[in-house]
C-alpha positions as CSV (number, residue, x, y, z in Angstrom):
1,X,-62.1,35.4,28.7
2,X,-61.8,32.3,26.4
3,X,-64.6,33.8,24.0
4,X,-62.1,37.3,24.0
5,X,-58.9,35.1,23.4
6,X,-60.6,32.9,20.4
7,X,-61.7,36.3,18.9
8,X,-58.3,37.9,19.0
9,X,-56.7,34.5,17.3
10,X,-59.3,34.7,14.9
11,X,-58.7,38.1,13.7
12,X,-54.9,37.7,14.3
13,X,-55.0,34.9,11.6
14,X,-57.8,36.7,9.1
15,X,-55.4,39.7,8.7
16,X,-52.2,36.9,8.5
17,X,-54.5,35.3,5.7
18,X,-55.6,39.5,3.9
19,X,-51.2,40.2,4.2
20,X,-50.1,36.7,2.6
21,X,-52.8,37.3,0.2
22,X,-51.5,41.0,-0.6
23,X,-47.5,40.0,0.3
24,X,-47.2,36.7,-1.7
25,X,-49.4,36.7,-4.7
26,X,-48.3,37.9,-8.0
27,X,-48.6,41.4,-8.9
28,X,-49.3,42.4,-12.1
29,X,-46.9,44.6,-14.1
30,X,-48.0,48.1,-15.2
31,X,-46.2,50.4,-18.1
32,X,-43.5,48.9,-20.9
33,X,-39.9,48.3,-20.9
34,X,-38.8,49.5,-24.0
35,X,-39.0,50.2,-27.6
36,X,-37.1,49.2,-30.8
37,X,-38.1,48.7,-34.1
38,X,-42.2,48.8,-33.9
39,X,-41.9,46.9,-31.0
40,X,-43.2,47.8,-27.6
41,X,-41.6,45.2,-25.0
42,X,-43.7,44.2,-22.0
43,X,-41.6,41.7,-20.5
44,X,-37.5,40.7,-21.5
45,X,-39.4,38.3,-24.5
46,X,-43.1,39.2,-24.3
47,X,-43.8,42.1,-27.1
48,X,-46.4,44.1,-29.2
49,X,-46.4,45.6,-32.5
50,X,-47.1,49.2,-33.5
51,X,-47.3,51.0,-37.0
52,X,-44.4,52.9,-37.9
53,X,-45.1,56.8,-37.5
54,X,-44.2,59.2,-40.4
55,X,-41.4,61.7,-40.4
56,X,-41.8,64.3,-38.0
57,X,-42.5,62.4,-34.9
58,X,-39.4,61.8,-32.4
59,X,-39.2,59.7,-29.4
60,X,-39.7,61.3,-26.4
61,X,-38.0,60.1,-22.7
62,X,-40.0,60.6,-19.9
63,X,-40.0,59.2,-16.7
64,X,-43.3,57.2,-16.9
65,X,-43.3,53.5,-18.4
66,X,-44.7,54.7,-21.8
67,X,-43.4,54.9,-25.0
68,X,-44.1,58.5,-26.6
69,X,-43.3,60.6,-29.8
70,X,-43.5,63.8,-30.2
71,X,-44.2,66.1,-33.4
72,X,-42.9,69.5,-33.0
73,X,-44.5,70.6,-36.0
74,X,-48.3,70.0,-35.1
75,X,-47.4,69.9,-30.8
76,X,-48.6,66.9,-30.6
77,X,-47.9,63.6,-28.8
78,X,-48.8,59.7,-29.6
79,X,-48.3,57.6,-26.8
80,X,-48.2,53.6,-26.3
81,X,-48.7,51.6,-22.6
82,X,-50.0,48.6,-21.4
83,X,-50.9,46.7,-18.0
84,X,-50.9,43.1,-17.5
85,X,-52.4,40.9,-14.6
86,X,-55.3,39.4,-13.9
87,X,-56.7,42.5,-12.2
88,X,-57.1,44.0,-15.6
89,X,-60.0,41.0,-16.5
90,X,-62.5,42.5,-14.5
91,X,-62.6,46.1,-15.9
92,X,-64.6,47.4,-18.7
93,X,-63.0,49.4,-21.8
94,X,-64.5,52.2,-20.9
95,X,-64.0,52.3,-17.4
96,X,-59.6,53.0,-18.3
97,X,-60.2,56.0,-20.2
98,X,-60.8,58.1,-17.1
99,X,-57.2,56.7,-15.9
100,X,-56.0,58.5,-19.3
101,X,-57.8,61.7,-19.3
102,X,-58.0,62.4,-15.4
103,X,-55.9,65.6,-16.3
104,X,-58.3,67.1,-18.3
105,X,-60.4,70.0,-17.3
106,X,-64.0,70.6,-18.6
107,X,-64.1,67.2,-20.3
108,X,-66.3,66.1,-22.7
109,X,-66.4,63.2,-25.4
110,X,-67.2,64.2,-28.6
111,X,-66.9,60.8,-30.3
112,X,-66.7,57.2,-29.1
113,X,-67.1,54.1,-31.0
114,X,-65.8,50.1,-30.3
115,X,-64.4,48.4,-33.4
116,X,-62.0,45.3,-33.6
117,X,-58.1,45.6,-33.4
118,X,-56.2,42.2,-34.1
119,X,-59.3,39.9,-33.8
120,X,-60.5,41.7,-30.1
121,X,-63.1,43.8,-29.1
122,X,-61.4,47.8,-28.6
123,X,-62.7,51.4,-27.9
124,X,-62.2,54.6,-29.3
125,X,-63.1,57.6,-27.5
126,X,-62.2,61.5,-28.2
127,X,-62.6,63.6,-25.1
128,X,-62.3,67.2,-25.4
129,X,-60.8,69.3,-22.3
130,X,-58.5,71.3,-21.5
131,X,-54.7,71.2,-19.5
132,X,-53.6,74.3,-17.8
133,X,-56.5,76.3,-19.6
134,X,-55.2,75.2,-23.2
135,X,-57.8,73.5,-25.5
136,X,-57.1,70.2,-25.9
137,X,-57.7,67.0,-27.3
138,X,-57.0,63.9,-26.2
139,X,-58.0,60.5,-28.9
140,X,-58.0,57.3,-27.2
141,X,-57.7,53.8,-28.4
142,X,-58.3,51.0,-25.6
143,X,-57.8,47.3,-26.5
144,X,-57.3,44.0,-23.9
145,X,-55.9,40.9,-25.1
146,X,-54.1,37.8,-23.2
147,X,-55.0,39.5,-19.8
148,X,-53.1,42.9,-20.8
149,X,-54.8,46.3,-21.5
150,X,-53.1,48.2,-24.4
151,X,-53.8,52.0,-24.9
152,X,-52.7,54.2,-27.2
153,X,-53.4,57.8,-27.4
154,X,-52.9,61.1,-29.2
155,X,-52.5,64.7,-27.4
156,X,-53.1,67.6,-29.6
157,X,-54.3,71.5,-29.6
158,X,-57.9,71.5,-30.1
159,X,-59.1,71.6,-34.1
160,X,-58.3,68.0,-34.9
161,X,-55.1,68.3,-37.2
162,X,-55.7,65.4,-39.9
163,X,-52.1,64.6,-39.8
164,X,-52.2,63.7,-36.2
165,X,-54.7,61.5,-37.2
166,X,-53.7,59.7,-39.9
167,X,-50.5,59.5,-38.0
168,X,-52.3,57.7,-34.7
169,X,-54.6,55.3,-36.7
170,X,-51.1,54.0,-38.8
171,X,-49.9,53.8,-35.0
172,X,-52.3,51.9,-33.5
173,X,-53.9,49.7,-36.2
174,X,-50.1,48.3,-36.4
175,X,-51.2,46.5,-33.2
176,X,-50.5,43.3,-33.3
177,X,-49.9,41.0,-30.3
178,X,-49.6,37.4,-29.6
């Protein structure tokens, strides 16, 4: 009976201990809160820089914490978010793009190389898919610095437009973040 009640304390307290742990510790903070002028805010004074995009390319609202533009012209998009928190230390590069191309059907990476974006180590993969049966594809650019993971990506109808791409590299090698 003793042994029974000590167990039962024991447990009692190791989930008390797992719920402070989840309840009380700081969580980290995913997507950005807002744009203006090439800057990308994270937190009320905490910001990163992006390249100005050429004419064409309008801001987009939607309803996730991104910031996205949108070129009618080629139907493309170029998008910008970033998570900060200690969780984000222990992940590999590689390991977010599957967060940012889980929609895509019949995937496949057609390019990937890691190169150096404002003095840090970053990733660029192409992935090839499809959404809804549409050819698609998706060029991402993966970068962590100061315990945040910035991506930055472009969406586009399959054929590789050059002036989505020169439009994304001006985007995200404007990076800059301190």
């Amino acid at each position: 009976m003793r042994g029974t009640r000590l167990i039962i304390i024991i447990a009692i307290l190791l989930v008390f201990a797992a719920l402070a742990g989840c309840l009380f510790k700081r969580q980290p903070f995913k997507g950005v809160m807002y744009y203006g002028h090439g800057k990308v805010y994270i937190f009320h004074d905490k910001y990163y820089e992006v390249g100005q995009l050429p004419a064409g390319w309008e801001r987009m609202k939607t309803g996730a914490r991104t910031i996205s533009f949108y070129n009618e012209e080629h139907k493309a998009s170029i998008s910008t978010d970033a998570y900060c928190g200690l969780s984000v230390s222990d992940r590999t590069l590689d390991s977010f793009s599957g967060d940012m191309t889980v929609a895509l059907e019949d995937k496949k990476v057609t390019d990937e190389k890691e190169f150096t974006l404002d003095g840090r180590g970053a990733l660029r993969m192409r992935v090839n898919g499809k959404v809804d049966g549409v050819p698609t594809v998706v060029d991402l650019v993966i970068v962590r610095k100061n315990y945040c993971v910035f991506d930055f990506y472009s969406v586009a109808p399959a054929g590789g437009d050059p002036d989505v791409n020169s439009a994304f590299e001006a985007f995200f090698n404007g990076f800059h973040y301190e």
